[in-house]
C-alpha positions in Angstrom: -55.0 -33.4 21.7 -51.3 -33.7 21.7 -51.8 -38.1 21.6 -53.2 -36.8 18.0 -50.3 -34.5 17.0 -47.2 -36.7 18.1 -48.9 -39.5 15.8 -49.9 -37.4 13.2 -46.5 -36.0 13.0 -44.3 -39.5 14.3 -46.3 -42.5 14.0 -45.8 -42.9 17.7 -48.7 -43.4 19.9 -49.0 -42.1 23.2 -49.0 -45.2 25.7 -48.3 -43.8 29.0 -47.0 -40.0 30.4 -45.0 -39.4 32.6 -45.7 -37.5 35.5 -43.2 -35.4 37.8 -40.6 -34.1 34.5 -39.5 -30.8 33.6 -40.7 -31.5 30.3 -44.2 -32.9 29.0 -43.1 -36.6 28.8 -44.6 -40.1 28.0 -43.8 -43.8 27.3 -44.2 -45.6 24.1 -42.1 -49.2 24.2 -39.5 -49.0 25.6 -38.7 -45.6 24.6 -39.7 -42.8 27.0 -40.1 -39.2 25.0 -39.7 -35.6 25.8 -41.9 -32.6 24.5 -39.6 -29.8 24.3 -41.8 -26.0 23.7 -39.7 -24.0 21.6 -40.8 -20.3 22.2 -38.4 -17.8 20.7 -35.1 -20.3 20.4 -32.8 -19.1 17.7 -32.1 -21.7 14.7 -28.9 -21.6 15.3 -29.1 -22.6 19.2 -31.0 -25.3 18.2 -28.9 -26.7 15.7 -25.8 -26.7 18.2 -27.8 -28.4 20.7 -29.1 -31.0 18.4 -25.3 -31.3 16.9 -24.3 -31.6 20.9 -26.8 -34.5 20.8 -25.7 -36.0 18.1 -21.9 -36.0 18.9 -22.4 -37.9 22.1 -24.8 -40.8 21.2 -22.2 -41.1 18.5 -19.5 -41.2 21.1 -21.7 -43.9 22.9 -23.6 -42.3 25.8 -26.5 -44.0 25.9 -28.2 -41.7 28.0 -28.2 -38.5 25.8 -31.4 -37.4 24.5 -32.1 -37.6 20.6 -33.5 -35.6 18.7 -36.8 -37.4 16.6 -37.3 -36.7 13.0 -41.0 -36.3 12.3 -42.9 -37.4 9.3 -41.8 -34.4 6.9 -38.0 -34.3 7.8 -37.6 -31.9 10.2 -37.5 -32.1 14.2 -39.5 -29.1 14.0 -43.0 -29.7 15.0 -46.3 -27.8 14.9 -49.2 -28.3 17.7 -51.6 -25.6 17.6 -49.5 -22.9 16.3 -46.6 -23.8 19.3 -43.7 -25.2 17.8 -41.6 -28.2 20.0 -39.1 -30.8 19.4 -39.1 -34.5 20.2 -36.6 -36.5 21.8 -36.2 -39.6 22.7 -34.5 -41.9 25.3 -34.2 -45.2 25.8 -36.0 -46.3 29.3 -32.3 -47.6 31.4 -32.1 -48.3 34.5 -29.3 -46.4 36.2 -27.5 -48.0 39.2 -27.3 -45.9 42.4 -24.1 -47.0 43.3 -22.2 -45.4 40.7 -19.0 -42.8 41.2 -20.4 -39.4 39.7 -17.3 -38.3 39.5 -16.0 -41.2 36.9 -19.4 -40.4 35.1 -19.1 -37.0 34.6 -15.5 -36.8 33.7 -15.8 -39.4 30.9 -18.8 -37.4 30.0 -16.5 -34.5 29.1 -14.3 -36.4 27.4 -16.5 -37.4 25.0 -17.9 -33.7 24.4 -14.4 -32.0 24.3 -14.2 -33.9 20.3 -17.5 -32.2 19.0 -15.9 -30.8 15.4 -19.1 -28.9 15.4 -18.7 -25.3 16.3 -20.6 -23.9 19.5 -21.4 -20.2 19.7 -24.9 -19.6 20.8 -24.8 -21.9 23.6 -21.1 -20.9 24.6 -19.7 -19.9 27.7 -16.4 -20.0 27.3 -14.5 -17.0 28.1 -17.7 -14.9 29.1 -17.4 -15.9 33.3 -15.2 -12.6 33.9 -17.8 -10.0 32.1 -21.2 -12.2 33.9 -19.6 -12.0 37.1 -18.3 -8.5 37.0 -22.2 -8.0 36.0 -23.2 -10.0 38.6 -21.7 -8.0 40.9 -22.5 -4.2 40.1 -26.2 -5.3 39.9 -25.6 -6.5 43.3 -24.0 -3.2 44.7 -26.6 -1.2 43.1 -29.5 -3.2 44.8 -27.4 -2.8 48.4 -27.1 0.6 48.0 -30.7 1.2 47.5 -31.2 -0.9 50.2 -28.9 1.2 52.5 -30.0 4.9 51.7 -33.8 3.2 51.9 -32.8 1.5 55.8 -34.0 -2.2 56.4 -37.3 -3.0 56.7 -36.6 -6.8 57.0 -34.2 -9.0 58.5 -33.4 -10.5 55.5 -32.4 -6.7 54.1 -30.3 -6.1 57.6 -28.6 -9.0 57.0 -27.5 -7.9 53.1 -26.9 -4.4 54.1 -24.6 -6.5 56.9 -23.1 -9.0 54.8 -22.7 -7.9 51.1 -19.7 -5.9 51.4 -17.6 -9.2 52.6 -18.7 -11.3 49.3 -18.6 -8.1 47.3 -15.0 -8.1 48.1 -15.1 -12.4 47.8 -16.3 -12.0 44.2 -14.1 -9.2 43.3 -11.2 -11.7 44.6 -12.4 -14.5 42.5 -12.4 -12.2 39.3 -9.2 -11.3 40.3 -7.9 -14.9 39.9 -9.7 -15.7 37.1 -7.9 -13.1 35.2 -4.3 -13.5 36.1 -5.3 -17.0 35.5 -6.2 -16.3 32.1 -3.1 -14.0 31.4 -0.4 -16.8 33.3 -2.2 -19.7 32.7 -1.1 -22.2 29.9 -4.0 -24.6 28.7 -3.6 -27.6 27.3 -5.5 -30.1 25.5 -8.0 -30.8 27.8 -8.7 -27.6 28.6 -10.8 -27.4 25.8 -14.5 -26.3 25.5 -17.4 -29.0 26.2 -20.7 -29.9 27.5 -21.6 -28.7 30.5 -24.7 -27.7 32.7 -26.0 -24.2 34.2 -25.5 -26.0 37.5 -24.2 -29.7 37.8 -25.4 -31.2 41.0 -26.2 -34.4 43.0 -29.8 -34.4 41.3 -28.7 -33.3 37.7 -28.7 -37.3 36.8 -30.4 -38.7 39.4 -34.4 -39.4 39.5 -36.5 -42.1 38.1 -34.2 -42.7 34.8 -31.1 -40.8 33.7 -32.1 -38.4 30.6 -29.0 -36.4 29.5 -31.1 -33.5 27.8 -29.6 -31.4 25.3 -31.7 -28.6 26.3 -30.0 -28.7 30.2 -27.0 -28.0 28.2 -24.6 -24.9 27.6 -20.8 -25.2 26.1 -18.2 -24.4 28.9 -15.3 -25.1 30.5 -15.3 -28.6 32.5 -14.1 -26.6 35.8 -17.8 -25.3 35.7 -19.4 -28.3 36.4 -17.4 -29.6 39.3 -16.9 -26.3 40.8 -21.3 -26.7 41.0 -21.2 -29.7 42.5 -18.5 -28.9 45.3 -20.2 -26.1 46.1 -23.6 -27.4 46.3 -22.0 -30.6 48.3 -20.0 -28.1 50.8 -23.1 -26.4 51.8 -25.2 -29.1 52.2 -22.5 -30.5 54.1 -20.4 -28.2 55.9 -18.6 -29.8 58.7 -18.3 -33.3 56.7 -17.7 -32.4 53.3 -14.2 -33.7 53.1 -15.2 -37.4 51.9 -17.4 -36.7 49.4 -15.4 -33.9 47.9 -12.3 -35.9 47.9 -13.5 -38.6 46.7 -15.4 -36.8 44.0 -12.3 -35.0 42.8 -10.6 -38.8 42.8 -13.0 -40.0 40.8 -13.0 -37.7 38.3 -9.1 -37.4 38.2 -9.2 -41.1 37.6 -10.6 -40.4 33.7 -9.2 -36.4 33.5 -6.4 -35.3 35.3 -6.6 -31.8 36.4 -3.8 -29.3 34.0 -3.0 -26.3 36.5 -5.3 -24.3 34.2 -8.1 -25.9 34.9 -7.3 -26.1 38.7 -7.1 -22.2 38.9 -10.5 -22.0 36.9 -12.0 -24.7 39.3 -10.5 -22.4 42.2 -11.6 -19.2 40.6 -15.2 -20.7 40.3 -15.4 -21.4 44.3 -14.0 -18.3 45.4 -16.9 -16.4 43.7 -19.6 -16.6 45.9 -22.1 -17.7 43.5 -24.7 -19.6 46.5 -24.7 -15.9 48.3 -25.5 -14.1 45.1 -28.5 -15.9 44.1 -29.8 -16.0 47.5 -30.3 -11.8 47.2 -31.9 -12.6 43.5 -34.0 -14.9 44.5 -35.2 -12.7 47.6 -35.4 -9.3 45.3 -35.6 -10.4 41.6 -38.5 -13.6 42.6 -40.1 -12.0 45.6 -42.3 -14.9 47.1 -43.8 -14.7 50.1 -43.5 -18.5 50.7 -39.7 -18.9 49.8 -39.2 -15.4 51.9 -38.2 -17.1 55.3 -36.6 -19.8 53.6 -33.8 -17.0 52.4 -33.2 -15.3 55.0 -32.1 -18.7 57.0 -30.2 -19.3 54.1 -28.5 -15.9 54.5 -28.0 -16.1 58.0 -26.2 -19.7 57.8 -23.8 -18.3 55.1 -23.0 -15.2 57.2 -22.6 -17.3 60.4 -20.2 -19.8 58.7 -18.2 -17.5 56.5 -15.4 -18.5 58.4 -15.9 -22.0 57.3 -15.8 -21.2 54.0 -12.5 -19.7 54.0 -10.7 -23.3 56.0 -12.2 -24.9 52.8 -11.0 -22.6 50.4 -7.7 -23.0 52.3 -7.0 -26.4 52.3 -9.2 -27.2 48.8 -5.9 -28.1 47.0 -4.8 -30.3 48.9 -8.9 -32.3 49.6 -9.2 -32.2 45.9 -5.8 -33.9 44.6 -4.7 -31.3 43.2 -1.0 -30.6 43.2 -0.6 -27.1 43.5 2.8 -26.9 44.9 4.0 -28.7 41.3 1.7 -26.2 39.4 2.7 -22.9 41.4 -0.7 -22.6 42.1 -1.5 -18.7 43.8 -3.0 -18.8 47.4 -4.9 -16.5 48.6 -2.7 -14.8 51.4 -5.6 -13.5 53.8 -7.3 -17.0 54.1 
């Protein structure tokens, strides 16, 4: 029984799990703990996220994760030959009517200082070479798709469609390398912690958990580029507000350098919600999810036009001075 292992191993008794978490949880005081399976993680990963940890309860978030040190000194643990890691958060209520914004901005800041350096769970300078990849994985599935005719409406609709955000992600590479050659970072353009995909949800739920395992090292663009776009296309015709004041927000801790603008741009133009749509459908075939996809498909091909008002105007809704930074436009939008 794992009630057996996580006292043999912490002196913690198991009062209470926690249903509903992406992780094995439970309750003990006032302390609610997370199981984490280890598999095949490298050492080093785990050191850098436990290092990650570490820097920002330091820095005084009091919502990050820690890591627990078991009985023998290491946060490795043993449960029937499956090795985890324990961590631990302290159970804090988290008002709902906070600015994310704010949140996630100082959030940043507090990660850009890690001293620690961050390889295995880097990201930095690897969006060019995972999008070109992205991409020509793409193109080779259409292709098949093309010389094989559509059986589907969902593949009629990607035959249809994929050559406009084929042409949309090339763009957005495009930027993202003359950003790199023109652009001039500066201080706060440094690496830091960021998620696979920041959203509305990321710190929502029962309690906020920050976990260390959620995170990779990246630049901050990545995680409000994830959020605008998930907010614009759960909101398309009334997305202005939120995004606005989001971007305020946020610039209210961490103004914006013109490199990081161009990175945030560069991260929208690349059609990332199309992309993983076609995954989804071909790499996770589910039957259930199936019809789901295809509407999904359909609404971005329907307002694709959208898209490219927001992309035109996103400058100016986000705060952002582009006319100060010489900012590139796009000059078909």
């Amino acid at each position: 029984m794992i009630e057996d292992v996580i006292y043999s191993n912490y002196n913690i008794t198991v009062e209470k799990e926690e249903a509903g978490s992406r992780f094995p949880s439970f309750y003990s005081g006032n302390v609610i703990y997370s199981i984490i399976p280890l598999e095949e993680l490298e050492p080093e990963e785990l050191e850098e996220r436990q290092k990650m940890s570490e820097h920002l309860l330091q820095q005084g978030d009091r919502y990050v994760s820690g890591f627990v040190a078991s009985n023998h000194g290491s946060y490795i643990s043993d449960a029937d030959g499956a090795m985890f890691v324990l961590l631990a958060n302290p159970v804090l209520d988290e008002p709902r009517s906070y600015r994310l914004g704010r949140k996630l901005a100082k959030f940043h800041h507090r990660a850009r200082t890690i001293s620690y350096p961050i390889k295995k769970c880097s990201r930095i300078g690897n969006w060019r070479q995972l999008w070109e990849q992205r991409i020509d994985q793409l193109e080779r599935m259409w292709n098949e798709k093309l010389m094989a005719h559509p059986h589907t409406k969902f593949e009629q609709l990607f035959i249809e469609t994929f050559p406009y955000y084929m042409s949309l992600g090339e763009t957005a590479i495009q930027y993202l390398v003359d950003t790199e050659i023109d652009g001039n970072p500066e201080e706060s353009d440094g690496g830091t912690v960021c998620y696979e995909r920041f959203s509305e949800a990321t710190w929502s739920g029962k309690y906020c958990i920050k976990n260390p395992f959620d995170w990779i090292f990246d630049h901050a663009s990545r995680d409000a580029g994830e959020w605008i776009r998930e907010h614009y296309n759960g909101n398309v015709h009334t997305h202005q507000p939120g995004i606005s004041q989001f971007m305020q927000d946020y610039q209210s801790v961490q103004r914006l350098s013109g490199f990081s603008s161009r990175l945030l741009y560069a991260r929208l133009i690349f059609p990332l919600h199309y992309y993983e749509t076609i995954e989804e459908y071909y790499l996770k075939p589910s039957e259930s999810r199936s019809i789901v996809l295809e509407e999904k498909l359909q609404f971005y091909a329907e307002s694709s036009g959208y898209y490219e008002e927001f992309l035109s105007g996103f400058y100016e809704l986000a705060h952002i001075p582009a006319r100060h930074y010489k900012l590139p436009e796009l000059g078909w939008l």
